[in-house]
N, C-alpha and C positions, 0 to 999 in steps of 0.2 A: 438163805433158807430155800430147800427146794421145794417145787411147785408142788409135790405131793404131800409133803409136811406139812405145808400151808395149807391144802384143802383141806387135811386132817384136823387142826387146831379150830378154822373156823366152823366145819362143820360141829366139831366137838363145841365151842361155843354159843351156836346157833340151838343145838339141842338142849344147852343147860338151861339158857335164856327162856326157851319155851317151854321149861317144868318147873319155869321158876316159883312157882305158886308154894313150893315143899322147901324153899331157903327162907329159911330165919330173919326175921325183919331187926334190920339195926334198932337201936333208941335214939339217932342222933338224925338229925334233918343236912347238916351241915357241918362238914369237918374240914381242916386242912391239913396237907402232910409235906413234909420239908424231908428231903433225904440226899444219900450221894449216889452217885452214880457209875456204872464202870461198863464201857464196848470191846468185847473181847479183841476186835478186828475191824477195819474199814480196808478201802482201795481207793487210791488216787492213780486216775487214766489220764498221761500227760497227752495223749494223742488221739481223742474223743473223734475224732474224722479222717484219719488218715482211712485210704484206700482200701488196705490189706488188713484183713482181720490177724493177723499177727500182730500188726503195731498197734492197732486200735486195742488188742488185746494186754498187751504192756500195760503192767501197773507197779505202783508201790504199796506195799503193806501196812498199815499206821496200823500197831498192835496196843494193847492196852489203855483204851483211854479213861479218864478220869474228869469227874462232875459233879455238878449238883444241880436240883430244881426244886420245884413247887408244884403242890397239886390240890386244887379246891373240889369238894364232891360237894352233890347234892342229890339226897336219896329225893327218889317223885313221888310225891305225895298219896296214899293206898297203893302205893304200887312195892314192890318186895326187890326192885331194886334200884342203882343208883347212876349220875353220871359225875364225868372226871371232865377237868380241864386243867391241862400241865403245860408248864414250860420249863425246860432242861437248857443247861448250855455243859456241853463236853468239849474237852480239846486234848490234844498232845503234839508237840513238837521234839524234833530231835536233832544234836548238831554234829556235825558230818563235813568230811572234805567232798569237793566234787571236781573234775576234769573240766576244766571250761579253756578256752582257745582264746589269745590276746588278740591284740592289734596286728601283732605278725604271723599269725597266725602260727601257734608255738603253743602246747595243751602246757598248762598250769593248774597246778592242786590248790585251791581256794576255802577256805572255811563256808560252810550254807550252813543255813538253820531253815528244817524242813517239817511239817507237819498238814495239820487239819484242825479248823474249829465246828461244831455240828449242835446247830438249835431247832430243836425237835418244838413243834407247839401242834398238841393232839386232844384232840377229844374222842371220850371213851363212852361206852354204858357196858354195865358189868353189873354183875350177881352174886350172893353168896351164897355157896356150895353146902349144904346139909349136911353138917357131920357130926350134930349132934353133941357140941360145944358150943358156948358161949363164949368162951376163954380163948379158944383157938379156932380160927374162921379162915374157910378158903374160900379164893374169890376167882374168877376168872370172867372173861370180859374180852372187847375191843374196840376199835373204832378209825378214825382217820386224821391226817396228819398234814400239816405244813412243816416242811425240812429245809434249816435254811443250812449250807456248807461253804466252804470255802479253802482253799490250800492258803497255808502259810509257808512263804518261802522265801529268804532273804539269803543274796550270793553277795560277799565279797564287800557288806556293808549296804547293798543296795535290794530294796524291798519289792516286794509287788502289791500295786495297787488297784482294787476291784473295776473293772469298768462294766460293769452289770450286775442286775439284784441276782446274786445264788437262791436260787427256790424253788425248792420241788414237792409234790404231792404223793400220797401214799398212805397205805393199812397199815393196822398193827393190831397184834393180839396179844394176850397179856393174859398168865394166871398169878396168883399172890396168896402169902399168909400172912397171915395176922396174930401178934400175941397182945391181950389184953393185961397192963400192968397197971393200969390204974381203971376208977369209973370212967372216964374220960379220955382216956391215952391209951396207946396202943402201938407196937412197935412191928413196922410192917416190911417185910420180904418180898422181892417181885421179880421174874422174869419175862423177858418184853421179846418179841423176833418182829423187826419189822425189817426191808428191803428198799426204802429212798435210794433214787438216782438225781442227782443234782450235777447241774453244767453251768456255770461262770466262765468270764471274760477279765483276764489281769493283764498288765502294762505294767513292764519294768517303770521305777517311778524316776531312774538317771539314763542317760545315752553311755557312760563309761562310768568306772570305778578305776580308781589307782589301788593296787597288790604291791607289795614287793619291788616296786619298781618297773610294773609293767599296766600296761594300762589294758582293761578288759573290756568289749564291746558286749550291748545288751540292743535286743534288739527292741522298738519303741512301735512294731503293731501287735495289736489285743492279739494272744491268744486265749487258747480255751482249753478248760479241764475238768473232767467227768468225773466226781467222788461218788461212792456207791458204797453206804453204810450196812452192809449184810452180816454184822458179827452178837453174837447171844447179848445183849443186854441185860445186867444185872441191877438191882439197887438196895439198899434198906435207908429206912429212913422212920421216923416219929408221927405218928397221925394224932391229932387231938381233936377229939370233935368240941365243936364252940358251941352248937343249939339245935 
């Protein structure tokens, strides 16, 4: 998301939060909401320190990914509005040939299975918007994040194995509807823009793999790679308030 849309959203936040006295107070102290999850788009940067902003600029695309998580609120007590605590886990992998170089040095097409998995853990406070419904409620909000990422990649049978925690920090803002289907229940809409940048360390987990009849070298020091989750965030999911 770009830096100007971002200051637009959180000002646009910052202003609802502070007229929040004219949003409509829930009846529930305490709800939980189960939903799935979908990122339009991430990037994995195989070459997070090369020299030249060209390579450093090299990435792969992970498009559509697919999820699910949990989310506990707690409206504050006289106060008109409420906070969030969520944990999501997304992933998508995809399987693909790749060019890798044997022992003679001779390129060979190899089966890979490539991807990304992304566990968002955030805390929010958020409001609900005045519109003079009970039935149908919008809400908008934001707050801060622990991102954990990681590439998934396996060549030719052989895996990579994390040699460091993936973990990054960062905002997010978030607006959402609500439709009210029961006293208690309520089926909720939400679009999320947040921008984590996360850098791990993996280690092929073999020194070679046998193909075909040829033997593949991998090489056995850490490197490192930069995922950066910048794609629209959608979800729906079930809210029931408990008390």
């Amino acid at each position: 998301m770009h830096a100007g849309m971002k200051r637009m959203w959180i000002l646009l936040c910052v202003g609802l939060v502070a007229h929040v006295s004219k949003a409509r107070q829930g009846p529930w102290d305490i709800s939980i909401l189960a939903r799935g999850n979908y990122i339009s788009s991430s990037k994995i940067f195989s070459h997070p320190d090369a020299t030249t902003d060209a390579l450093r600029g090299q990435c792969i695309h992970v498009e559509n990914m697919l999820g699910g998580g949990l989310e506990v609120r707690y409206r504050i007590p006289g106060e008109k509005m409420f906070l969030t605590l969520s944990l999501d886990y997304v992933t998508k992998a995809r399987d693909e040939n790749q060019l890798i170089a044997d022992d003679q040095n001779v390129l060979r097409l190899v089966p890979a299975t490539e991807g990304m998995k992304f566990i968002p853990v955030e805390f929010g406070v958020h409001t609900y918007v005045p519109i003079g419904s009970d039935v149908v409620r919008l809400t908008m909000g934001g707050g801060a994040g622990s991102y954990y990422a990681w590439r998934t990649l396996t060549i030719a049978g052989v895996g990579v194995s994390l040699s460091s925690t993936p973990v990054g920090y960062g905002i997010h803002i978030e607006t959402g509807v609500e439709y009210k289907v029961a006293s208690d229940m309520s089926i909720r809409m939400e679009m999320k823009f947040r921008d984590p940048e996360i850098v791990n360390e993996g280690v092929y987990e073999r020194p070679t793999a046998n193909y075909n009849g040829s033997t593949i070298p991998f090489p056995q020091d850490p490197f490192r790679t930069k995922i950066q989750v910048d794609g629209l965030s959608l979800s729906l999911g079930i809210m029931v308030e408990l008390f």
